[in-house]
RODO-2510 file (C-alpha; in nm, 4 decimals, decimal comma):
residues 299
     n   res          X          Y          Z
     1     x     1,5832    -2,9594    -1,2868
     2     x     1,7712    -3,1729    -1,4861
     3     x     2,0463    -3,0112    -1,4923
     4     x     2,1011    -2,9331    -1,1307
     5     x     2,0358    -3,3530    -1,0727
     6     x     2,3295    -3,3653    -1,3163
     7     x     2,5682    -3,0900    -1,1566
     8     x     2,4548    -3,2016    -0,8061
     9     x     2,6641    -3,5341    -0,7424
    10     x     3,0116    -3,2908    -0,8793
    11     x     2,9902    -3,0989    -0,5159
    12     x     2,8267    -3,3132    -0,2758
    13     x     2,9640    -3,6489    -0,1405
    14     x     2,7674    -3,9622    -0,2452
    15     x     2,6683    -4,0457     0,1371
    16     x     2,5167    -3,6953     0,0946
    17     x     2,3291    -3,7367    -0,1608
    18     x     2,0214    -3,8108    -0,0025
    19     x     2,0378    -3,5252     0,2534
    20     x     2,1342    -3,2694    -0,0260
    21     x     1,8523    -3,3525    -0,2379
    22     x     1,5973    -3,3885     0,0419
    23     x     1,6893    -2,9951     0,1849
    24     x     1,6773    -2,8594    -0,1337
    25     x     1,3072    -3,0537    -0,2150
    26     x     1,2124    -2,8904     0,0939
    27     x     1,3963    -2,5083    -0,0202
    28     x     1,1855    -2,5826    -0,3424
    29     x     0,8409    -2,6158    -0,1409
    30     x     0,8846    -2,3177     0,1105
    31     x     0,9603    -2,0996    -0,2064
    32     x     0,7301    -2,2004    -0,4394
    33     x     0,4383    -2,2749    -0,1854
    34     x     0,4467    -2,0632     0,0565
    35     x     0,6878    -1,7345    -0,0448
    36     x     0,6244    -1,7314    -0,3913
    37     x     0,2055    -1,7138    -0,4266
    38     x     0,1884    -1,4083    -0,1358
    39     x     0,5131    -1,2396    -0,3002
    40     x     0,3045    -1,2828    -0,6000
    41     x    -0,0119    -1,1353    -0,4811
    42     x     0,1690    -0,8269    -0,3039
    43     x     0,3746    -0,6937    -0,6394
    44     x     0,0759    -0,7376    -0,8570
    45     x    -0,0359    -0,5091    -0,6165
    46     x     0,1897    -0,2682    -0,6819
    47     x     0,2212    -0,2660    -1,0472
    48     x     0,0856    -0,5480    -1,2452
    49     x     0,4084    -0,6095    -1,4650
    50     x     0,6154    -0,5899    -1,1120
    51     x     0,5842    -0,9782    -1,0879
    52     x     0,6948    -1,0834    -1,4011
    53     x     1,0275    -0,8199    -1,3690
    54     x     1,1189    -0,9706    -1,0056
    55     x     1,0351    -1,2780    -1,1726
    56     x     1,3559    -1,2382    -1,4575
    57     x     1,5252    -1,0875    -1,1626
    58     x     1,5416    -1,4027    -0,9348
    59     x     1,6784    -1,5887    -1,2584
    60     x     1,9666    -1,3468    -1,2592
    61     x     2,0094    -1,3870    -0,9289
    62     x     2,0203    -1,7503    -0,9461
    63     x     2,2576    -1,7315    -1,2726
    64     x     2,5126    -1,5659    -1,0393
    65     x     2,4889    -1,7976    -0,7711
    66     x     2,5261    -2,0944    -0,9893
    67     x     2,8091    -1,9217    -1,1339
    68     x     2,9892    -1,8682    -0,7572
    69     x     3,0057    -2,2129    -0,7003
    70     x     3,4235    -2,2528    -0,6510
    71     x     3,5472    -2,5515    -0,8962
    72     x     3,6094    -2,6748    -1,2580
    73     x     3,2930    -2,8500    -1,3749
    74     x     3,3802    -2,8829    -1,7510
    75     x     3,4273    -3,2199    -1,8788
    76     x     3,7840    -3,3746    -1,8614
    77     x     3,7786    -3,5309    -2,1857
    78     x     3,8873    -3,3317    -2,5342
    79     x     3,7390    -3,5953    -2,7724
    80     x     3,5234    -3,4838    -3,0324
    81     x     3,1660    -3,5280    -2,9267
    82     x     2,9225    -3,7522    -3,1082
    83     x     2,5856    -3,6306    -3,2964
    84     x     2,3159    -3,5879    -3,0176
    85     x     2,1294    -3,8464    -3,1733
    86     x     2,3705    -4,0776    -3,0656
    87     x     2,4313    -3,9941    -2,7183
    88     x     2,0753    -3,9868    -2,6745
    89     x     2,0098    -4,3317    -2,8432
    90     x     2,3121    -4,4294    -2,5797
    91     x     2,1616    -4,2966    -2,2823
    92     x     1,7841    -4,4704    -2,3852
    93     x     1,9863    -4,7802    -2,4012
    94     x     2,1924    -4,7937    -2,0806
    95     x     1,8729    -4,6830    -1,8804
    96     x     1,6626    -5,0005    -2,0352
    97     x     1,9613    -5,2436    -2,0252
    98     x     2,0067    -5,1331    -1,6724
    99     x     1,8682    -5,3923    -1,4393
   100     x     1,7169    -5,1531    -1,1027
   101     x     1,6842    -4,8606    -1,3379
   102     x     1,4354    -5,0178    -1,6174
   103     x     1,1971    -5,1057    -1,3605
   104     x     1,2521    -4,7987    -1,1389
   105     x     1,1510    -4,5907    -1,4515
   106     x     0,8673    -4,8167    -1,5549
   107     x     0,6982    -4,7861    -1,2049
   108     x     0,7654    -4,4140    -1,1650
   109     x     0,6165    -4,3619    -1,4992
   110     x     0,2994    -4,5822    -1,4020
   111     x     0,3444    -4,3628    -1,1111
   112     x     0,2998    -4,0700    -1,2371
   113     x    -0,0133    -4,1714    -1,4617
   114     x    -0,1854    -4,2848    -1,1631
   115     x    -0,1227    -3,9674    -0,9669
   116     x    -0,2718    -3,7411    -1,2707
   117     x    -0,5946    -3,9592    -1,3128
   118     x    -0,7354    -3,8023    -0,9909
   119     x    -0,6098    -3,4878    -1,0396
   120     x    -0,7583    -3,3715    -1,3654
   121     x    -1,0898    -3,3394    -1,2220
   122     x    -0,9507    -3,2243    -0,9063
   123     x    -1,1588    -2,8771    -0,9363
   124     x    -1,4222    -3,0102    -1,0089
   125     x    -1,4112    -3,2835    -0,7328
   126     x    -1,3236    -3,0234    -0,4474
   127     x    -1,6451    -2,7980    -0,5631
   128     x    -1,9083    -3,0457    -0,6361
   129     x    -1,7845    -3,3360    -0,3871
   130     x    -1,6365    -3,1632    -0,1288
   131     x    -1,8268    -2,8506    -0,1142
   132     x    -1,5653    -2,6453    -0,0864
   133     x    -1,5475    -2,2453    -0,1180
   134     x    -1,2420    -2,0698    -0,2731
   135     x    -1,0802    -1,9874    -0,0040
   136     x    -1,1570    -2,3787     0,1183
   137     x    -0,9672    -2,4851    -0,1886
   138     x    -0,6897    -2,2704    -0,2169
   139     x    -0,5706    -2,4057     0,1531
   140     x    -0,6013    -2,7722    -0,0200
   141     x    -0,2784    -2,6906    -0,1969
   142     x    -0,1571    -2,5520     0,1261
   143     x    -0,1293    -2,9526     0,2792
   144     x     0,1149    -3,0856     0,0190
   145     x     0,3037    -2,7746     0,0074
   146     x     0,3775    -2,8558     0,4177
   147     x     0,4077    -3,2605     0,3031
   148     x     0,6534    -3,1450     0,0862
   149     x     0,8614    -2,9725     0,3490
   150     x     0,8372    -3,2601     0,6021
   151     x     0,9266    -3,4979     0,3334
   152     x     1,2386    -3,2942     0,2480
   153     x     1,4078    -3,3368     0,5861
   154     x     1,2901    -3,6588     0,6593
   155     x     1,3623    -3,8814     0,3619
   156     x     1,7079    -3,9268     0,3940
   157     x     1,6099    -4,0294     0,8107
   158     x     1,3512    -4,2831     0,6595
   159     x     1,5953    -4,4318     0,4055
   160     x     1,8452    -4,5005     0,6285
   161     x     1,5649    -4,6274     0,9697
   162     x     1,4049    -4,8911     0,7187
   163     x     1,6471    -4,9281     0,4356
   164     x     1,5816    -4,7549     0,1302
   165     x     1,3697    -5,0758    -0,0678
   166     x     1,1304    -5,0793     0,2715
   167     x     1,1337    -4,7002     0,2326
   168     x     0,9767    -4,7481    -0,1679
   169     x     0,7439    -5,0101    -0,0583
   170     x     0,5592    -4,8088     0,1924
   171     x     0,5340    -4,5545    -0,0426
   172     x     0,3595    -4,7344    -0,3261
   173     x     0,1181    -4,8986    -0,0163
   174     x     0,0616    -4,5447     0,1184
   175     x    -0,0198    -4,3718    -0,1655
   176     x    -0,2473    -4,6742    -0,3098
   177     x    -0,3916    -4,6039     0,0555
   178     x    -0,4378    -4,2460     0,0337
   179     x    -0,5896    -4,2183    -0,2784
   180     x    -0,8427    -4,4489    -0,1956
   181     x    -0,9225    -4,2911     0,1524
   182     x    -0,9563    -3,9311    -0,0870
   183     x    -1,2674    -4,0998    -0,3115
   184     x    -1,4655    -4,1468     0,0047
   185     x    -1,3370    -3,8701     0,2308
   186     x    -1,6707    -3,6226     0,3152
   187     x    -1,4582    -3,3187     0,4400
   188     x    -1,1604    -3,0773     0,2827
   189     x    -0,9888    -3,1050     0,6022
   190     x    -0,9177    -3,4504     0,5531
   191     x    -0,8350    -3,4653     0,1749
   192     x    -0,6033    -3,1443     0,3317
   193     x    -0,4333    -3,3902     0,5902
   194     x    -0,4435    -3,6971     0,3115
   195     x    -0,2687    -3,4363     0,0285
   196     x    -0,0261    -3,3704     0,3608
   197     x     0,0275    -3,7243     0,4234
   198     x     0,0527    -3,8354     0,0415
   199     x     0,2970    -3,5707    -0,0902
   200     x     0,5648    -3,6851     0,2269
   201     x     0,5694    -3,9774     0,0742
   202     x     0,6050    -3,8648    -0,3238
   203     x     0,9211    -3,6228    -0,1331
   204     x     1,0473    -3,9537    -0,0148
   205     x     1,0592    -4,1457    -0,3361
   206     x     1,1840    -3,8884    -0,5497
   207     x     1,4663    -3,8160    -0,2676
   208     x     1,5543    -4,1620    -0,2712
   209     x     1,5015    -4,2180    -0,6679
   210     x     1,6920    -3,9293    -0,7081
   211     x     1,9710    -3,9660    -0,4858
   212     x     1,9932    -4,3471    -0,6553
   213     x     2,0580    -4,2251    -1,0033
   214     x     2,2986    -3,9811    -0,8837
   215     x     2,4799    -4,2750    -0,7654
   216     x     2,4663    -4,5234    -0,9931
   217     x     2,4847    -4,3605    -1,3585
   218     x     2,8456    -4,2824    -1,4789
   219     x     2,9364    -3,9183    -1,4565
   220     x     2,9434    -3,8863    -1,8469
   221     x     2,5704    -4,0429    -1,8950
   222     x     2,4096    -3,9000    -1,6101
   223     x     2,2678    -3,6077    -1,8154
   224     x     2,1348    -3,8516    -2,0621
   225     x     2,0050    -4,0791    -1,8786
   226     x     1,8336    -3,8602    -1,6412
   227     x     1,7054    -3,6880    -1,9368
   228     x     1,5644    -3,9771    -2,0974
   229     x     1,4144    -4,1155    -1,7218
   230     x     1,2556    -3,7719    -1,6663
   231     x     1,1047    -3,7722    -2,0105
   232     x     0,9146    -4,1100    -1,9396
   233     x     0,8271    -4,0405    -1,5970
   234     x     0,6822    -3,6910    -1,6484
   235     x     0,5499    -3,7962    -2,0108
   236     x     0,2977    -4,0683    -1,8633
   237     x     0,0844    -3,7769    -1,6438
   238     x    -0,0806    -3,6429    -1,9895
   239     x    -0,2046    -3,9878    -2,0263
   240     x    -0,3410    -4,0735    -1,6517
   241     x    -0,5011    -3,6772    -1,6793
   242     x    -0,6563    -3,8014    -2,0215
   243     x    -0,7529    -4,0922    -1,8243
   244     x    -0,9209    -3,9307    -1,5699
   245     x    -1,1578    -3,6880    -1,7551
   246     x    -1,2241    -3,9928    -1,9364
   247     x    -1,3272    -4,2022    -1,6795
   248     x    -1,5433    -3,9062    -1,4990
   249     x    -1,7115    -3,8503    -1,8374
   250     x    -1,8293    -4,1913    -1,8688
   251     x    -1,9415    -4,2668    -1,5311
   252     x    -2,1018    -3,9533    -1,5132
   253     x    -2,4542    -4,0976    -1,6532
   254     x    -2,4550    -4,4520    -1,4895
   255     x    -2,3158    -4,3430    -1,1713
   256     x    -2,4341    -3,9820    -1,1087
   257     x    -2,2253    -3,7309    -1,0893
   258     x    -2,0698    -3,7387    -0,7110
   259     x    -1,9651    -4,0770    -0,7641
   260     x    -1,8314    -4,0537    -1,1404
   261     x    -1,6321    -3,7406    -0,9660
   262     x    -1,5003    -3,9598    -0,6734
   263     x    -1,4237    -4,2913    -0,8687
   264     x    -1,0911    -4,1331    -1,0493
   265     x    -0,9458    -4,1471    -0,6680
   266     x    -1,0703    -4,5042    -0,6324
   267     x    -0,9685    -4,6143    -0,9570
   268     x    -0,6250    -4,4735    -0,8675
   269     x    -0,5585    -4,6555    -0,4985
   270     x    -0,6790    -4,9609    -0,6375
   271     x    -0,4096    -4,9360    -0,9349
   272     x    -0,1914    -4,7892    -0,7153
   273     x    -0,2213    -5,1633    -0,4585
   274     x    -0,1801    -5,3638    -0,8482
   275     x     0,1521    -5,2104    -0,9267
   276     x     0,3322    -5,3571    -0,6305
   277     x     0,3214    -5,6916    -0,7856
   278     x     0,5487    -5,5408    -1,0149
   279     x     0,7560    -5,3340    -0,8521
   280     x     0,7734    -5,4853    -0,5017
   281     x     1,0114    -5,7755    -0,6120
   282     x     1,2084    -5,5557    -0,8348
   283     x     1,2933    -5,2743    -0,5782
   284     x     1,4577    -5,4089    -0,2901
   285     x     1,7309    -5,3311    -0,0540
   286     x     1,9296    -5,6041    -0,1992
   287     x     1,9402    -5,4898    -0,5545
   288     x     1,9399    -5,1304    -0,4796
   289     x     2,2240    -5,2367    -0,3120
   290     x     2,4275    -5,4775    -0,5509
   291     x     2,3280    -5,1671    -0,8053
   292     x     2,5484    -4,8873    -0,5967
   293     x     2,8140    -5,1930    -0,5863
   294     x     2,8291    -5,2850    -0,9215
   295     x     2,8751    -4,9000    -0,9818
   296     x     3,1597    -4,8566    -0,7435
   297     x     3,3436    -5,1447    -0,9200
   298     x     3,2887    -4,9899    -1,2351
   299     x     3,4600    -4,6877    -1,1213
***
């Protein structure tokens, strides 16, 4: 993933961007979600190590493709490189020196702490809470797989109807919102249209996010610093799932079960509401703005 953020902005146009990664978000949902798992099902079927072959396969496959791509992606300059320690100690410090980006990184990675507390008892939750049989919870998955899709092709249209700051405040409202509405919903159908609802939004922020670091980071740190960003963003979700089997286990005996199992949600729209004090002032249209204009003057 990393990579392809990296190699992304070297054959699509900056005002692209945002369309680009939004179509492939949504490429990434239909075949993960919805091809992959019945592919899946239907080879095991027919031998039980057919999966795991098609599965190399479709990395050759995608080896070629990447390799078909028509241009000269190698880096321009011949200097001798520095140790990796040092690039990487020079991409950490660009990111936190970086004005939009610090903040962007802190509230993703708060983020994505808040979105794992729930979601480590999420089994457990759906079966006990929700009632739900195995059939009941398998189509759960099936309503952010479709969010997913929706939010693909219509993150770039949201950006650009309400400005992209707007765009990142109504996320961090909505998904306070929706996690919230999930510790007192009664019925899988709604946590289904809620997961639906929630995961358009986590399409649009990463689309935006995304598409924002593509555009901001010089070409020869981008790698870095998306390296270091991702590493802090997806490193915090060990912690919120730690925090969440925590929090059930404790409220488990004062609270009674259903409720210690519904809390985590609570907990996480409430926390969820806290962080825009934060991040609301520090992610606006303005600076998001001055930020792609201090990079263009850069060069």
């Amino acid at each position: 993933d990393n990579a392809g953020q990296t190699f992304l902005p070297a054959i699509v146009a900056k005002d692209d961007l945002e369309k680009a990664n939004g179509r492939l978000w949504s490429a990434e949902q239909v075949a993960n979600s919805f091809a992959g798992p019945p592919l899946g099902s239907l080879l095991i079927g027919v031998a039980f190590a057919a999966p795991f072959f098609f599965d190399a396969a479709t990395f050759a496959v995608a080896a070629a493709l990447v390799a078909s791509i028509p241009g000269q992606f190698r880096p321009k300059s011949t200097a001798e490189r520095a140790p990796w320690r040092t690039e990487l100690v020079e991409g950490v410090r660009w990111l936190w020196s970086h004005e939009l980006l610090r903040p962007l990184a802190i509230t993703l990675g708060v983020l994505n702490a808040l979105g794992a507390l729930p979601f480590a008892v999420l089994v457990l939750f759906g079966q006990e809470v929700l009632g739900t049989s195995a059939t009941e919870f398998a189509l759960l998955g099936t309503g952010g797989a479709l969010g997913g899709v929706l939010g693909g092709f219509a993150a770039s249209a949201i950006a650009k109807r309400i400005g992209e700051g707007a765009a990142l405040f109504l996320v961090l409202v909505g998904s306070g919102v929706i996690s919230a509405a999930i510790g007192f919903a009664g019925h899988w159908l709604v946590v289904w249209a809620l997961f639906a609802t929630s995961t358009v939004l986590a399409v649009v922020w990463n689309v935006i996010t995304v598409s924002l670091r593509q555009s901001i980071i010089p070409d020869g740190l981008l790698g870095r610093v998306n390296s270091v960003y991702r590493f802090f963003a997806w490193g915090m979700m060990p912690i919120g799932a730690f925090a969440g089997g925590l929090l059930v286990a404790l409220a488990d005996g004062p609270f009674g079960r259903t409720t210690a199992l519904r809390l985590p949600w609570v907990v996480s729209g409430v926390l969820h509401l806290a962080l825009l004090v934060y991040a609301a002032p520090r992610l606006t249209s303005a600076k998001i703005s001055a930020a792609r204009a201090a990079a263009e003057a850069a060069g």
